[in-house]
C-alpha positions in Angstrom: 17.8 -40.4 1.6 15.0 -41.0 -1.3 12.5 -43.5 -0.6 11.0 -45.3 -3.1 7.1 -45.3 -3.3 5.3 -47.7 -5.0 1.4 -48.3 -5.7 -0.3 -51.9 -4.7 -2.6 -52.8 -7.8 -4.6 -49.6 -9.0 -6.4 -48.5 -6.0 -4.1 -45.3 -5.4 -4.2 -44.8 -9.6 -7.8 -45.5 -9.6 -8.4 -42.5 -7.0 -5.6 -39.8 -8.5 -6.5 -40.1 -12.1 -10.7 -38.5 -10.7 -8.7 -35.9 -8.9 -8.8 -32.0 -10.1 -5.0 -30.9 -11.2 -5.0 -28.8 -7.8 -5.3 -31.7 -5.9 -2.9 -34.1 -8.0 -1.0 -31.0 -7.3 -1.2 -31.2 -3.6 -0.7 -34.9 -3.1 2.7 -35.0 -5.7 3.8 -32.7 -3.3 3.4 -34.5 -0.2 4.4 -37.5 -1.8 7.6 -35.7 -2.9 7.9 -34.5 0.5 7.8 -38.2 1.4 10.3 -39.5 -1.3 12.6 -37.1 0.1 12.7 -35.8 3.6 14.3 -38.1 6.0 12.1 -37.2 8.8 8.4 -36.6 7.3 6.2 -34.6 9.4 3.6 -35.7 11.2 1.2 -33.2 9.4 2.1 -35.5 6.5 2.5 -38.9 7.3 1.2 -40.8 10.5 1.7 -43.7 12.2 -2.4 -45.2 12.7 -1.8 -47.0 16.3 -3.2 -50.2 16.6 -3.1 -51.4 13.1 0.3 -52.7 12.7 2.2 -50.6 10.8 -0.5 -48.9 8.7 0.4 -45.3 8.1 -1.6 -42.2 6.6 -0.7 -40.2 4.2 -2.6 -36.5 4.5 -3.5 -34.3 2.1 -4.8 -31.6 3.1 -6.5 -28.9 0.1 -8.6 -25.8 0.4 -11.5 -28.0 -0.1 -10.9 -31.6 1.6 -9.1 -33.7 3.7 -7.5 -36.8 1.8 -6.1 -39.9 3.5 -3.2 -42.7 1.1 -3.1 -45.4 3.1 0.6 -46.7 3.2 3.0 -49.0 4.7 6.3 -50.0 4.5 8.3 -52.8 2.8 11.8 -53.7 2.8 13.1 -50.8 5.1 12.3 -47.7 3.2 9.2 -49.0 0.4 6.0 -46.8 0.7 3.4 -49.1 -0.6 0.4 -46.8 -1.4 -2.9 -48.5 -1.3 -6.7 -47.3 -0.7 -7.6 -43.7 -0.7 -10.6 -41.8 0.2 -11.8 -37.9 1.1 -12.1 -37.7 5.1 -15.3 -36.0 5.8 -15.4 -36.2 9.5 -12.8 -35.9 12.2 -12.2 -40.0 12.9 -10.6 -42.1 9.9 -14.0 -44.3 8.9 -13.8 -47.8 10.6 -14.6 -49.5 7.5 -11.7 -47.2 5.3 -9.0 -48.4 8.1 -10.6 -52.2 7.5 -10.0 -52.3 4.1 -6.5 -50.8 4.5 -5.5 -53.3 7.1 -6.9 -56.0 4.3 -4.5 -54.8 1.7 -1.4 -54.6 3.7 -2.3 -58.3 4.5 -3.2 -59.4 0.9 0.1 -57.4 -0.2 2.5 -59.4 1.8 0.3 -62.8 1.6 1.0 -62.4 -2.4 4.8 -61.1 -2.0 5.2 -64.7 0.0 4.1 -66.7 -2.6 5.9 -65.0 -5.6 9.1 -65.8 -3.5 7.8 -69.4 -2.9 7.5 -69.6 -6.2 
């Protein structure tokens, strides 16, 4: 099984290309990991409950805590979209808004690209 992961508009981009090569390191990894393992572990990818079908991605370094927000498209299509460094225990309310808000503008645009 491979999944295929894709980026929504540059917000994952944006975030990698600041990153040491440690950390780009790290999160190829897990994003292999992803790509490739039928059943991802939860130390890697989790289901957020109550947002409807948001996921994390976790990276975890030496240093910090990184969370990819993701979803799914189309059975097995990781769309990666905002990223930030945790720096407390609880995913930032505003960090989990913002993700819901580009799952939403993601499939509100794929609808009207096949409208067109």
């Amino acid at each position: 099984m491979k999944r295929k992961i894709i980026f929504y508009s540059n917000y994952f981009l944006d975030f990698y290309s600041k990153q040491d090569s440690k950390t780009k390191e790290k999160i190829d990894f897990v994003l292999d990991l992803i790509r490739n393992v039928e059943r991802v572990p939860i130390k890697f990818l989790k289901y957020l409950e109550g947002t409807d079908g948001l996921y994390e991605v976790r990276v975890l370094t030496n240093k910090k805590s990184i969370r990819i927000f993701s979803f799914f498209d189309e059975g097995n299509l990781i769309i990666l979209i905002n990223c930030f460094t945790k720096k407390k225990y609880k995913t930032p309310k505003n960090e989990l808004e913002i993700g819901i808000r580009l799952k939403e503008e993601y499939f509100s645009e794929k609808l009207e690209r096949k409208s067109k």
